[in-house]
Backbone as a chain_set.jsonl record, in Angstrom:
{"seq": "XXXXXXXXXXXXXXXXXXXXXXXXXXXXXXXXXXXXXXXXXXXXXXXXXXXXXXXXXXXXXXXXXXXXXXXXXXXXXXXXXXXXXXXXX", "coords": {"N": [[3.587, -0.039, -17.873], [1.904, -0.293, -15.176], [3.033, -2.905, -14.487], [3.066, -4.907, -12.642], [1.355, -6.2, -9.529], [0.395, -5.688, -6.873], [-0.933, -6.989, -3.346], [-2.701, -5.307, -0.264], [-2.945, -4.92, 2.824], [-4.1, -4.737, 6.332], [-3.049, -6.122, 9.102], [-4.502, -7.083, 11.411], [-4.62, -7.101, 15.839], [-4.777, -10.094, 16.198], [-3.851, -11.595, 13.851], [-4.707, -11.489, 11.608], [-5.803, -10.848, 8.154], [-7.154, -7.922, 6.029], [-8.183, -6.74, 3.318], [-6.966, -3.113, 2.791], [-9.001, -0.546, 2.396], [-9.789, 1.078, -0.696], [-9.957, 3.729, -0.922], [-7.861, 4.161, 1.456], [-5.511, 3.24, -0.308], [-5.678, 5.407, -1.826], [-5.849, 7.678, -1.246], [-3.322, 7.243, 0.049], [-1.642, 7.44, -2.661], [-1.461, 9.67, -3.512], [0.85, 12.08, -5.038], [1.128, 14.695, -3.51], [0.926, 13.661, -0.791], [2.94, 12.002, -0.771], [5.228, 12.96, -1.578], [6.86, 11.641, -3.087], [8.809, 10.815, -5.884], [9.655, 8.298, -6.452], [7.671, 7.171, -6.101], [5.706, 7.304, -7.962], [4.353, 5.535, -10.003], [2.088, 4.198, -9.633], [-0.828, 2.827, -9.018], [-4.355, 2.945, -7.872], [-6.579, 0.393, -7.826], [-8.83, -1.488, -6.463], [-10.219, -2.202, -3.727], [-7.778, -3.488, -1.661], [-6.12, -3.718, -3.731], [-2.819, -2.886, -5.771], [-1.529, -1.049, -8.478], [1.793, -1.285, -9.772], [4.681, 0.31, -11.111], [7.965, -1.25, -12.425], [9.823, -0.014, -10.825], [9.334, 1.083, -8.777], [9.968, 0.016, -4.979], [8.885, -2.474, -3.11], [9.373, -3.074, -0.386], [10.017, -0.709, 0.657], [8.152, 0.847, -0.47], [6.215, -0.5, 1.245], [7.1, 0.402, 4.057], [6.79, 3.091, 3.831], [3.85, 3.611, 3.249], [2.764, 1.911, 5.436], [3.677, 3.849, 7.28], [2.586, 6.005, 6.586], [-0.5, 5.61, 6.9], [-0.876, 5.29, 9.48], [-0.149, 7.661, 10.509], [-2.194, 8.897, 9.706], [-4.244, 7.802, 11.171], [-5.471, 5.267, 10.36], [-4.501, 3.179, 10.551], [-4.49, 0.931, 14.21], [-2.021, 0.645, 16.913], [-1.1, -1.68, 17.655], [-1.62, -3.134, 14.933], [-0.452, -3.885, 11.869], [0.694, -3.577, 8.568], [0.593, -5.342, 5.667], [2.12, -6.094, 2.481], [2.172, -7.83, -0.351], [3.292, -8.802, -3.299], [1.561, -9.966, -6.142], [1.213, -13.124, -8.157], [1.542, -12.817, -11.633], [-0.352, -13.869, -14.496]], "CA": [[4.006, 0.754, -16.73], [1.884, -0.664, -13.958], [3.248, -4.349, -14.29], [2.882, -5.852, -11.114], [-0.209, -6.421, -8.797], [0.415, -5.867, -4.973], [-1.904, -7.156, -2.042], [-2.251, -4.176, 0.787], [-3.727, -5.441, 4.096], [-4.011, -4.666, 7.438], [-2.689, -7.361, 9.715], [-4.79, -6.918, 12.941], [-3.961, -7.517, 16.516], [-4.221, -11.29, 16.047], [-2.808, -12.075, 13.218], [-5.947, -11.744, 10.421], [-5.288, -9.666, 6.86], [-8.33, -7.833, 5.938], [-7.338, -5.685, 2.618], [-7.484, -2.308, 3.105], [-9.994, 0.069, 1.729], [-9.203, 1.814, -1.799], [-9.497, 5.036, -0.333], [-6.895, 4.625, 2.029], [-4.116, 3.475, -1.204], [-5.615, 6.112, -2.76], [-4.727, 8.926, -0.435], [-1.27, 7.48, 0.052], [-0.613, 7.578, -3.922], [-0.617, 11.021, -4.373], [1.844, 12.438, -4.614], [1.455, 15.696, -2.599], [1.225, 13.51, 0.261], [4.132, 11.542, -0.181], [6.461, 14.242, -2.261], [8.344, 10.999, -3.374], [8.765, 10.335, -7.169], [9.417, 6.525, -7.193], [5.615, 6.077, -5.912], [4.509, 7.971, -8.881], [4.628, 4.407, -11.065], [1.023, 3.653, -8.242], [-2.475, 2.72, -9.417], [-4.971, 2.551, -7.168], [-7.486, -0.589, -8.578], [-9.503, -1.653, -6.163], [-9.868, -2.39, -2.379], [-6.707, -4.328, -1.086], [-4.741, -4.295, -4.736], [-2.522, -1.604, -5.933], [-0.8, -1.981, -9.24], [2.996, -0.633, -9.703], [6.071, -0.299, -12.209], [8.707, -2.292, -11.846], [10.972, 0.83, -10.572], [8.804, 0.707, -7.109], [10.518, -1.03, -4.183], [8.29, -2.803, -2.283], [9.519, -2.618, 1.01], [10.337, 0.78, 0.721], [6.733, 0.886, -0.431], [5.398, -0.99, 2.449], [7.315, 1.374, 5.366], [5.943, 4.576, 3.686], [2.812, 3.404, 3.653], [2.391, 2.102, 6.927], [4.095, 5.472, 8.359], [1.187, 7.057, 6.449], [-1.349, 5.173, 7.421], [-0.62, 5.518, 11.23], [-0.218, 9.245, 10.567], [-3.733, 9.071, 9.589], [-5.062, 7.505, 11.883], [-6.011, 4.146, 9.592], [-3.701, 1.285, 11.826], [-4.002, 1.29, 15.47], [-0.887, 0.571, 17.241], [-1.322, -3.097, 17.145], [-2.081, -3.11, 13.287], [0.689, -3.831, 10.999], [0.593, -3.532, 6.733], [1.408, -6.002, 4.802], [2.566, -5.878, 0.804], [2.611, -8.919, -0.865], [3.2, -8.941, -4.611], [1.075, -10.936, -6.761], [1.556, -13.79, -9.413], [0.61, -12.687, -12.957], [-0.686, -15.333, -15.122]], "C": [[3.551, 0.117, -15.421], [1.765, -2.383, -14.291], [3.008, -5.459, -13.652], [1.845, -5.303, -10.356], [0.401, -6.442, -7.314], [-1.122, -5.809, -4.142], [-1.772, -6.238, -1.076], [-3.474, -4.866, 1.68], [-3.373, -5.262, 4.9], [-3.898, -6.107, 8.413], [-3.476, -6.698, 11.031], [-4.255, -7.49, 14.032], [-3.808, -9.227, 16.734], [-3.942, -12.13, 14.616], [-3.706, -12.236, 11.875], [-5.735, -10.905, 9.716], [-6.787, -9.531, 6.689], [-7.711, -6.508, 4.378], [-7.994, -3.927, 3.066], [-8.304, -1.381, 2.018], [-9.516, 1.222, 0.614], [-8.869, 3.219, -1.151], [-8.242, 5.225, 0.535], [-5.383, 4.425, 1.022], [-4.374, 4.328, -1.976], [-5.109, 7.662, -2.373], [-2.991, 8.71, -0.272], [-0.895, 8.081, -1.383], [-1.006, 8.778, -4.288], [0.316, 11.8, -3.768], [2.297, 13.62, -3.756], [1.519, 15.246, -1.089], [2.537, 12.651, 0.565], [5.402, 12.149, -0.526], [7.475, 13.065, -2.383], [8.48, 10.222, -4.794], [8.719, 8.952, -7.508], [8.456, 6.29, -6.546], [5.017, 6.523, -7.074], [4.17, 6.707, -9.897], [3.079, 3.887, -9.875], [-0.195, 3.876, -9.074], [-3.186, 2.446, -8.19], [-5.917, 1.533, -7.802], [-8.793, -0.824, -7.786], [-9.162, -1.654, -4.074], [-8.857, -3.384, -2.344], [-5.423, -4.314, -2.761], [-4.425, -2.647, -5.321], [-1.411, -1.896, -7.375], [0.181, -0.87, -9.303], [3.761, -0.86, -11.065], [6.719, -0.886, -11.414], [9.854, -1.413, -10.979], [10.228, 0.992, -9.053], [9.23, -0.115, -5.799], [9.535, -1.396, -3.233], [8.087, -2.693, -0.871], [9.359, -1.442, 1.527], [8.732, 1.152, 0.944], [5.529, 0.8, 0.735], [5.389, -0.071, 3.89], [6.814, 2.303, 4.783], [4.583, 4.415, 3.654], [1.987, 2.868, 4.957], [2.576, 3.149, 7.633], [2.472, 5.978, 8.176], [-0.513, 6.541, 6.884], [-1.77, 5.286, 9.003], [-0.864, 7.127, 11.533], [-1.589, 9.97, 10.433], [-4.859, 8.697, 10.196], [-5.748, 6.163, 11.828], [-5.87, 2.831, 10.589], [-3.591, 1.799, 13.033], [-2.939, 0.704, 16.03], [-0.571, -0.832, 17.309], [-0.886, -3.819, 15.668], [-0.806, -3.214, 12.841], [-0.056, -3.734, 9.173], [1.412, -4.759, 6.116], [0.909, -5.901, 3.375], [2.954, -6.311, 0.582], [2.292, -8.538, -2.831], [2.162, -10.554, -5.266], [1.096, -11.709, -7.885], [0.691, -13.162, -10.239], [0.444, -13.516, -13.916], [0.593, -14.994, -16.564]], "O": [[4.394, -0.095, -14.548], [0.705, -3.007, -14.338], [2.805, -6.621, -14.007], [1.461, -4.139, -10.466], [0.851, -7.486, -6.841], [-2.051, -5.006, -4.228], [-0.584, -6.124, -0.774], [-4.59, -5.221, 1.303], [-2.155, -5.436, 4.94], [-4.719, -7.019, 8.316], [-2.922, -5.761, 11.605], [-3.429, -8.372, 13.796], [-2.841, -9.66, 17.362], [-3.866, -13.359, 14.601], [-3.385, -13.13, 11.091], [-5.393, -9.869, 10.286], [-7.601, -10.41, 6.97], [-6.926, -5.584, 4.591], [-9.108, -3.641, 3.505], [-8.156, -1.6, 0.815], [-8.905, 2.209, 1.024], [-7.748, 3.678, -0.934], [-7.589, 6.263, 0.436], [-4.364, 5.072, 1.263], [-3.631, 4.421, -2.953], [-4.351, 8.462, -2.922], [-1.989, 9.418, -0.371], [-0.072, 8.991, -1.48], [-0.913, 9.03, -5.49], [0.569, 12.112, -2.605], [3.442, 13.716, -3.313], [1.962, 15.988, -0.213], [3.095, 12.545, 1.657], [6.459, 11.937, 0.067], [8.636, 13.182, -1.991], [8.252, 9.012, -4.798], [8.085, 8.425, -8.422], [8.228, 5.104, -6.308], [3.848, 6.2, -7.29], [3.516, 7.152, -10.84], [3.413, 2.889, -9.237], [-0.484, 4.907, -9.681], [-2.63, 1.683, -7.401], [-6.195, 2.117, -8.849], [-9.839, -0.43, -8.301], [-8.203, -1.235, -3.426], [-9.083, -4.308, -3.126], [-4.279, -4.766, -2.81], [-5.16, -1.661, -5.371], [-0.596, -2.818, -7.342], [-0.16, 0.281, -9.03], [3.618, -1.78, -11.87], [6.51, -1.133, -10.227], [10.764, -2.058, -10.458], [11.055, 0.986, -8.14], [8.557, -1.141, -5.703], [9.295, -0.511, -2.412], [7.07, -2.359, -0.263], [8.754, -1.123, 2.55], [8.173, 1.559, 1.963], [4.546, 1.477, 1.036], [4.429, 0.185, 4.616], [5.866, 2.583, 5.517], [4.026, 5.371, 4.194], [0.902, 3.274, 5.375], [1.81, 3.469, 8.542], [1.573, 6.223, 8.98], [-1.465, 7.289, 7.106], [-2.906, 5.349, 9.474], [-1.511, 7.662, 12.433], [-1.986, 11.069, 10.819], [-6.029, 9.017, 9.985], [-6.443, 5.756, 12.759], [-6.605, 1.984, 11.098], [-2.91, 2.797, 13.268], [-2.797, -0.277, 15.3], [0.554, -1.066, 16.865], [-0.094, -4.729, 15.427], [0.043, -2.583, 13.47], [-1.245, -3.853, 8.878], [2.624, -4.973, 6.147], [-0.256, -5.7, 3.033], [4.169, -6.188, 0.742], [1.262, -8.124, -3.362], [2.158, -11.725, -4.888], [0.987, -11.01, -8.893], [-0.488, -12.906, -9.991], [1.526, -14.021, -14.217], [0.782, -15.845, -17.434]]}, "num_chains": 1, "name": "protein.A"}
């Protein structure tokens, strides 16, 4: 089920990834805060990695989680998210 390995990081205002802190992919992945079934395939693992099914769209992934992150207060207006998938051996 959770197949794939994604990188979650905050891009600061010059241009440095720092992953972000479990707690914050762990509040996004539930689901009462995002009320949206294709995140329910979401592990939280550790700081910066988040593991997924393959029915997860990344992108998709990436804008709902930055929304929510902003909504929370996490990225300041600067800040971007990035969600890079990771090779599995």
């Amino acid at each position: 089920m959770y197949a794939r390995k994604l990188q979650i990081e905050r891009v600061d205002g010059v241009g440095q990834h720092h992953a972000c802190p479990i707690h914050w992919i762990d509040n996004f992945a539930m689901r009462n805060f995002t009320n949206d079934a294709i995140f329910d395939d979401t592990l939280p693992v550790r700081d910066g990695v988040l593991e997924v099914g393959y029915r997860v769209p990344v992108k998709e992934l990436r804008d709902a989680m930055e929304d929510w992150f902003r909504r929370k207060g996490y990225l300041q207006p600067q800040e971007t998210l990035s969600v890079t998938e990771l090779a599995t051996p």
